[in-house]
Structure formats: structure tokens, C-alpha cells
N, C-alpha and C positions, 0 to 999 in steps of 0.2 A: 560671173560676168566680167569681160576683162574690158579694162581701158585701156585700148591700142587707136592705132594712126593718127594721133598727137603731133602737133608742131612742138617742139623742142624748149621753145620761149614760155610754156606754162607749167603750173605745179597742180597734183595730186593732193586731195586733202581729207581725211577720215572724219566723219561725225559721229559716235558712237552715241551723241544723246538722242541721235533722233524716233530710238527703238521706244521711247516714250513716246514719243506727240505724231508719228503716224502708224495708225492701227493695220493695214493690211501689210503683209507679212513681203506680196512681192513688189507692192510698190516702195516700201521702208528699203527692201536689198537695193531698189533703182538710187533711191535718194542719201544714202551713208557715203557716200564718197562723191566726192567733182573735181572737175577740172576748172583751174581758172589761173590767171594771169594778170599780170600790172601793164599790159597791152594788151593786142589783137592776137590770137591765137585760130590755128585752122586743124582743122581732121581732114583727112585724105580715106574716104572709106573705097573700099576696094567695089566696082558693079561689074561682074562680068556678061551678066545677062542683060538683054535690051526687054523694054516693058515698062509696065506702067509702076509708082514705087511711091509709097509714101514715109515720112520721116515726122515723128512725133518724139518734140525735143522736152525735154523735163530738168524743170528748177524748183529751186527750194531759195528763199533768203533769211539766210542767219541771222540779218538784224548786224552782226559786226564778223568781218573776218583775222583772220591770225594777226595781222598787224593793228587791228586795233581799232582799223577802219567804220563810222557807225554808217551802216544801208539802211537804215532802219525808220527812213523820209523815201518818202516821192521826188525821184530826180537826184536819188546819189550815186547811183548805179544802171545807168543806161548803155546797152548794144545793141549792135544789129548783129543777124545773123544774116551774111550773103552765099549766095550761091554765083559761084563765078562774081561777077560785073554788078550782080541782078541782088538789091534787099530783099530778102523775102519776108523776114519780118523785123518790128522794130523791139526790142525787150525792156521795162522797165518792171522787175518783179516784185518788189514791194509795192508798187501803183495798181498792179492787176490781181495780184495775192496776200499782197499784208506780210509780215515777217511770221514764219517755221509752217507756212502753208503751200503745199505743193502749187506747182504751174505748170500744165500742160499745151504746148503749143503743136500744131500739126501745119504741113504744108506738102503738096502732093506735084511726082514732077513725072515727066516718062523720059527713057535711054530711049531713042531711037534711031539707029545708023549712026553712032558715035558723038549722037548730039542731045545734049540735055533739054527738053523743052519743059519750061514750069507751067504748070495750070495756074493761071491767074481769077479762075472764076469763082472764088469765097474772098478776092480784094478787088471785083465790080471791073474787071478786065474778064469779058467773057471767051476768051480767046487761050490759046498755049503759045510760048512764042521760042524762038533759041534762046537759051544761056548762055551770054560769054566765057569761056575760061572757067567753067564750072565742071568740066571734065577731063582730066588728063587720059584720052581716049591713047596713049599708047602705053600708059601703067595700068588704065582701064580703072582707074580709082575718080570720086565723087570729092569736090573740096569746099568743104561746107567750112566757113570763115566768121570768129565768132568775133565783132570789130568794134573796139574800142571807141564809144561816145565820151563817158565819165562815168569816172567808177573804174572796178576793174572788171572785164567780161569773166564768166560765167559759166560750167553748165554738168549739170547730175546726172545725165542720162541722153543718151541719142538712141532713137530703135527705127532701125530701117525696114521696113515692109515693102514687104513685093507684096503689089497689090494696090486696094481703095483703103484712104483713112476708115471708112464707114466698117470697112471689114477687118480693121485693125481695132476698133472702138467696140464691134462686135465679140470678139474674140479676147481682148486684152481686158475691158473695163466692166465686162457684164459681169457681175459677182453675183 
């Protein structure tokens, strides 16, 4: 699995203890390596087709990163992840997972006519609405924006689904 369509301003970083402390074979390959930064960094994923598409984003916290840094509290390491204009969610991974334990987040949008619209109805907006600036509709790429609270952002895995989270959950997590 390759890490492409990275903004420039972030670093690559290899975990090779992690072959210990998570036991299934392909969720360990998701989480050995991340991307993260001492800012906001964004991915430009490529959508050429219009439809429905869901993105279940995956972290890990190490507890402390190469500099020394300890994440290893509630509120040392906070981001959002935006789509265009639009938070889609807010990240604090030790607060939702504890330290060396995966985090699966999911969020579900549709391409339609060169306009992103997000499904707001699992955050009590029962509605889909436009994304601003969340689609570079003439590179036909997706810019998912991982935005510096405190701490430095984050992230071990992006998997883009065409299609329902439900059928990505189906197919990915049923062991």
C-alpha cells in the first residue's frame, strides 16, 4: 500500500514494534507507518467517478513521537479532519483509544456533478449539503485537510470506498 497525494509540509514514519501489540495481519500493514506533521497537512485523493463514497480514516497513538513529544494525556494531541470548508470530524486519539490502540473513524460523502455533498446524518444533520473547496473538480482530486489544533496532526491509513461505510464494515472488518 502506497502513501501518495501528500502535501509537502509532512513526514513518513515507520513503526516496526507494532508487529507485536496488533494481532490481525492486515490491519498491522495499515497501521506500520503514518503520516504526520508539526502543522496542518492535506491529501489530494484523485475521484474520477461521481457516487456515493465513503473514507474510513485510521490511527494509532504512540504515546510519544520521534521528537520526544509525550501524547500519551487527553488533549495533547488534537485535529480536525476537514473536507473543503466543512469539519467533518474532530480527532483526539488517546481520549477515544488510549495509547498503542487502533482508531477507526468513518465519514460518508457523494461526487455529484463536480460537487461534493457530505452526509451529515450520523452528526444529527439529517440532510447532505455542498462542500466548499473540497473538490478540485478540474484535477478531479478529493482534499481531505488534516488541521492542526494542538499537538501535531496525524494519520496511519486513509481507505476510500466507493460505496456505504456499512459495506465497507461488511467486507473489511468481518473476520
Amino acid at each position: 500500500m502506497q502513501d501518495n497525494f501528500y502535501s509537502n509540509n509532512s513526514r513518513g514514519n515507520h513503526k516496526s514494534y507494532l508487529s507485536r501489540s496488533i494481532r490481525d495481519q492486515q490491519e498491522r500493514s495499515l497501521l506500520k507507518t503514518d503520516r504526520t506533521s508539526s502543522d496542518s497537512f492535506m491529501y489530494r485523493l484523485p475521484m474520477k467517478q461521481e457516487g456515493k463514497y465513503g473514507i474510513a480514516v485510521k490511527f494509532i497513538e504512540v504515546a510519544r513521537n520521534v521528537m520526544q513529544q509525550n501524547y500519551a494525556e487527553v488533549g495533547m494531541r488534537i485535529f480536525n479532519l476537514r473536507l473543503g470548508e466543512d469539519v467533518v470530524l474532530s480527532v483526539d486519539i488517546f481520549k477515544e483509544a488510549g495509547a498503542k490502540r487502533n482508531l477507526t473513524k468513518y465519514f460518508e460523502f457523494e461526487l455529484r456533478k463536480d460537487v461534493v455533498y457530505l452526509n451529515k446524518s450520523d452528526m444529527d444533520i439529517p440532510f447532505q449539503y455542498p462542500v466548499l473547496n473540497g473538490y478540485n473538480y478540474e484535477e478531479r482530486k478529493l482534499q481531505l485537510v488534516f488541521e492542526k489544533v494542538k499537538g501535531d496532526p496525524k494519520v496511519e491509513a486513509i481507505v476510500l470506498i466507493r460505496g456505504s461505510i456499512e459495506a465497507f464494515r461488511n467486507v473489511y472488518e468481518e473476520k
